[in-house]
C-alpha positions in Angstrom: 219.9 -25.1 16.0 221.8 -28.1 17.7 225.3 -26.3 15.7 224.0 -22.8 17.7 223.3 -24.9 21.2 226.9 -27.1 20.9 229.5 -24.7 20.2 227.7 -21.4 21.0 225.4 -21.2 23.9 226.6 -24.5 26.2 230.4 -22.2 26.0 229.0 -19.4 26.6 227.3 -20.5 29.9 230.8 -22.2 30.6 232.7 -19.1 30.4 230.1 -17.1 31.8 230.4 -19.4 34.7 234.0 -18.4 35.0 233.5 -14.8 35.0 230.7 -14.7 37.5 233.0 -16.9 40.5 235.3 -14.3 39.4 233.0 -11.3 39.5 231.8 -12.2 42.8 235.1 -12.0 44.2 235.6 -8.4 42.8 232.5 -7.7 44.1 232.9 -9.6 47.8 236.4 -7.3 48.4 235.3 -4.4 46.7 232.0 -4.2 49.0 233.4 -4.3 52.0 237.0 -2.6 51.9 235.9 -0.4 49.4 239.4 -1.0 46.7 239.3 -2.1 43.0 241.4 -5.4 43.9 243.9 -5.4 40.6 245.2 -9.1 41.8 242.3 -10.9 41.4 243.0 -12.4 38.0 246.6 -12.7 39.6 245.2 -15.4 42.3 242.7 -17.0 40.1 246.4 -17.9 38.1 248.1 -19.0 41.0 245.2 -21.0 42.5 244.8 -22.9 39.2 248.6 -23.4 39.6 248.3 -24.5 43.4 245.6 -27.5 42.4 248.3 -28.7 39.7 250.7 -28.7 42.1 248.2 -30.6 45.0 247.7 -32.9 41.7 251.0 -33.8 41.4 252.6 -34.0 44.6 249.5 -36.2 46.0 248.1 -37.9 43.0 244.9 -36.7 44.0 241.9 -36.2 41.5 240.9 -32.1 40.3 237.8 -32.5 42.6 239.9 -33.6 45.9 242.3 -30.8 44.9 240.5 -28.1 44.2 239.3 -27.7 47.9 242.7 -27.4 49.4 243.8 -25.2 46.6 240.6 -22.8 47.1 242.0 -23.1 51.0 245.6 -22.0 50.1 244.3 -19.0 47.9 242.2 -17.9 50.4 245.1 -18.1 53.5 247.4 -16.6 51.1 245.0 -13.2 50.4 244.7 -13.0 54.3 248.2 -13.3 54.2 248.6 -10.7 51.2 246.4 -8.4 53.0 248.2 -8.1 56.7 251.3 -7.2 54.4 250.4 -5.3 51.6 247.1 -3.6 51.9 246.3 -2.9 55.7 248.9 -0.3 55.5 247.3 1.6 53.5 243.4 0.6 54.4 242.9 4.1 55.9 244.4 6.0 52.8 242.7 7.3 50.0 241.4 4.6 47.6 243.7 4.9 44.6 246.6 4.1 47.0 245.4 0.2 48.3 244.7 -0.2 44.1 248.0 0.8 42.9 249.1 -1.6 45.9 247.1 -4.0 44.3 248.1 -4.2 41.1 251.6 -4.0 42.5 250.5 -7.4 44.0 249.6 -8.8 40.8 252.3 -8.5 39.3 254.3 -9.9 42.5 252.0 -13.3 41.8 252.6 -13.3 38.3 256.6 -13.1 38.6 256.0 -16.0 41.2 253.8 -18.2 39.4 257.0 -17.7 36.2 259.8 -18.3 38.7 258.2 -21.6 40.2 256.4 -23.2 37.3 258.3 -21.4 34.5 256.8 -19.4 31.2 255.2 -22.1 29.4 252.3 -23.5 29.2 250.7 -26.6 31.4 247.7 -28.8 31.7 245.7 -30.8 34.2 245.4 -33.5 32.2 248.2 -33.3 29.3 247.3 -35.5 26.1 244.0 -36.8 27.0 241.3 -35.8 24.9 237.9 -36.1 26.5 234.6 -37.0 24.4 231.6 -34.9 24.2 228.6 -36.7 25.8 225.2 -37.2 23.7 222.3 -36.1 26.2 219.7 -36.6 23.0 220.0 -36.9 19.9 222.7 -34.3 18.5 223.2 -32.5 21.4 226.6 -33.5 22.8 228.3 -31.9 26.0 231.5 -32.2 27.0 231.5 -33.7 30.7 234.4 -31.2 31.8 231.8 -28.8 31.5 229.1 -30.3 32.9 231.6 -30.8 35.8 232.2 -26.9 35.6 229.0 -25.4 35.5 227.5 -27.9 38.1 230.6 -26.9 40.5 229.7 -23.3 39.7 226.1 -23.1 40.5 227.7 -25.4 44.2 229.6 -22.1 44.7 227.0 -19.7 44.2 224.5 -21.6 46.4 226.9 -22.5 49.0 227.9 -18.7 49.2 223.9 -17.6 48.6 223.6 -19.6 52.0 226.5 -18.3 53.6 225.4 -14.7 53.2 222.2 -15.5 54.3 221.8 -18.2 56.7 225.2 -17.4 58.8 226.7 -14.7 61.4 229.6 -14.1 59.5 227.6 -13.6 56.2 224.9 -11.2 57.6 227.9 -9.6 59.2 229.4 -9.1 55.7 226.6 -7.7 54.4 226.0 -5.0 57.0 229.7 -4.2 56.9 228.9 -3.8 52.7 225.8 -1.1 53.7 227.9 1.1 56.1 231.2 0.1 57.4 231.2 2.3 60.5 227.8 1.8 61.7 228.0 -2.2 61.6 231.5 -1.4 63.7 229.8 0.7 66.5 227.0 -2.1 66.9 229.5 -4.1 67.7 230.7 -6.5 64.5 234.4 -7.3 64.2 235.2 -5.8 61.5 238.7 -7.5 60.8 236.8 -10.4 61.6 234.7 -9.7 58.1 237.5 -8.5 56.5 239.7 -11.7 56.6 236.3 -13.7 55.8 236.0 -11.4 53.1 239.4 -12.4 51.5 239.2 -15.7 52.7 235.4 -16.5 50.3 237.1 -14.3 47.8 240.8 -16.1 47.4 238.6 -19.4 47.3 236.3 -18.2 44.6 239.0 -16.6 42.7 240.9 -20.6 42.7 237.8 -22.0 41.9 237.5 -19.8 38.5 240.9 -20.3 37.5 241.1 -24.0 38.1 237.9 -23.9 35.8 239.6 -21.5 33.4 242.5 -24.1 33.2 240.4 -27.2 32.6 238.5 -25.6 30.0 242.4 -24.6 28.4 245.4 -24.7 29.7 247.3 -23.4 32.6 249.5 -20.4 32.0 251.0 -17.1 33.4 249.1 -14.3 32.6 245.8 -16.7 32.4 244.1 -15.0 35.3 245.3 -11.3 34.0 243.7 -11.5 30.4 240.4 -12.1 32.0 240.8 -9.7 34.8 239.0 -6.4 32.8 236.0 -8.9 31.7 235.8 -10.2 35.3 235.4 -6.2 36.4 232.8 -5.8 33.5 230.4 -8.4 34.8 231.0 -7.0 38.3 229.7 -3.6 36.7 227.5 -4.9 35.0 225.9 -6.8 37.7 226.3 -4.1 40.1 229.8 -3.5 41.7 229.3 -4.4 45.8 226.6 -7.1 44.7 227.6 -10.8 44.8 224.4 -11.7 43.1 224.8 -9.1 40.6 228.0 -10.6 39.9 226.6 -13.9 39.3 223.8 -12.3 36.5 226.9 -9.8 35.2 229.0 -13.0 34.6 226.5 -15.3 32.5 225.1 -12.2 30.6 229.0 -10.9 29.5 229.8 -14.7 28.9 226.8 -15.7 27.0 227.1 -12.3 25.4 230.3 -12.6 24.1 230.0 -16.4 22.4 226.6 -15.4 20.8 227.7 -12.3 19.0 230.3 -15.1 17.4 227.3 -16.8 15.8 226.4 -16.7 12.3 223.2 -14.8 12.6 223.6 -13.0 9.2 224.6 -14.7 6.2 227.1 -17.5 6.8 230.2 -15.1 8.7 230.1 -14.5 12.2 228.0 -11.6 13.7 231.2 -10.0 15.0 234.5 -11.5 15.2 236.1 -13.5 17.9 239.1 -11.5 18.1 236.7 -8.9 19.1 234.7 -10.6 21.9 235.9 -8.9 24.9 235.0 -5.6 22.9 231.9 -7.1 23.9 231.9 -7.3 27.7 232.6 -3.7 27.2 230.0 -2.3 25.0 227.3 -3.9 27.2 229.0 -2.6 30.3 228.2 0.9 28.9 225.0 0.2 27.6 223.7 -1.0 30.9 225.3 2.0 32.5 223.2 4.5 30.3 220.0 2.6 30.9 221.0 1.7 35.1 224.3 3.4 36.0 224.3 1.2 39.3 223.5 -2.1 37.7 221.1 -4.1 37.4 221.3 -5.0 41.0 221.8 -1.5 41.9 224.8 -1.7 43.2 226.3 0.9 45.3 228.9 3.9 44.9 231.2 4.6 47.1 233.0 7.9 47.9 
């Protein structure tokens, strides 16, 4: 059981924490400009590049650096917006997507040209111990540090959405765009909020990503179609749902790697994102909005 709980479930909530920041992102932009953002996993790989950058240019710590890293990510998709997808925010949808994924591969040429192909780390050659809570159960303080920063986000953004202007304002804008602009919200106003919380969140799951392996290119990318699954999943437009979409895909996909029958793994780990899949369409049969009823948009 402590084998299952080690290097099974404790991952599993790791990575799932990953994919939910991620998720709610998608989610976040998704709800209230009404686009499939393609570049997300591109700025989760640039702000995990921007906080090794702050790291080693200031000599400051991951924790002091992943702040102002989540703050350049976030100015940068406001910036990334003005120039590249307000143009188009009054076409049809499929045109601001294609946009986006043009984007994506924009950051990922970027990220090559300034930090170069290979691979890099956060903390290179230092090997960190697991920590023994009780007796055979032993976690790794990175991910402590991750999953307690993740369940920060959430709550600070649970607040956000709840307890402030701007985040009620977000979530009328999410129900109906045009009535929450003839009673009076500033809609821009949301919208650069909106990129803002998601560029930061998007840093925040790729700096994670990084710690818990390294730092390269197409990092971000390779997680991008599991990042939309747990948005699906969750129900696309809800930041909560993201949140449950995230830890259910993540936790998912480590368990089905567990020797449940006979001593092989139930699946194979070279088929784990299979698995983000499968339960994306089985959770469509059952709920085709989600489980937190999410919303579809015309």
């Amino acid at each position: 059981m402590l084998i299952f709980i080690n290097d099974y479930l404790i991952h599993g909530i790791v990575i799932g924490s990953i994919y939910a920041l991620g998720a709610v992102g998608v989610s976040l932009v998704f709800g209230n400009l009404r686009f499939a953002n393609f570049a997300h996993g591109s700025l989760m790989t640039i702000g995990a590049y921007f906080a090794l950058a702050i790291m080693h240019n200031t000599g400051l710590p991951i924790m002091l650096a992943l702040p102002l890293a989540m703050v350049l990510t976030g100015l940068l998709c406001v910036g990334l917006d003005k120039a590249f997808i307000r143009p188009f925010r009054a076409s049809a949808t499929i045109i601001p997507l294609i946009a986006s994924f043009g984007l994506a591969l924009m950051i990922q040429s970027a990220v090559q040209m300034i930090w170069g192909p290979g691979m890099h780390a956060y903390f290179p050659g230092q090997i960190t111990r697991p920590v023994e809570i009780i007796e055979g159960l032993r976690v790794s303080p990175r991910h402590m540090w991750m999953v307690a920063a993740a369940l920060l986000f959430m709550l600070a953004l649970h607040l956000l959405l709840t307890r402030t202007k701007i985040g009620k304002a977000m979530r009328a804008m999410a129900d109906n765009a045009e009535l929450a602009r003839l009673t009076g919200i500033d809609t821009e106003r949301v919208i650069v909020a909106t990129w803002l919380i998601a560029g930061a969140l998007a840093c925040a799951a790729g700096v994670m990503l990084g710690l818990d392996t390294q730092l390269r290119p197409m990092m971000g990318f390779e997680l991008l179609l599991p990042i939309f699954a747990a948005a699906i999943v969750g129900g696309i437009g809800q930041p909560y749902g993201a949140m449950a979409g995230g830890l259910l895909i993540g936790i998912a996909q480590e368990l089905v790697s567990y020797s449940w029958l006979g001593t092989g793994p139930l699946i194979s780990p070279s088929y784990k994102e299979g698995v983000a899949f499968a339960i994306m369409v089985l959770v469509l049969l059952i709920r085709p909005s989600g489980i937190f009823r999410g919303r579809v948009y015309s």
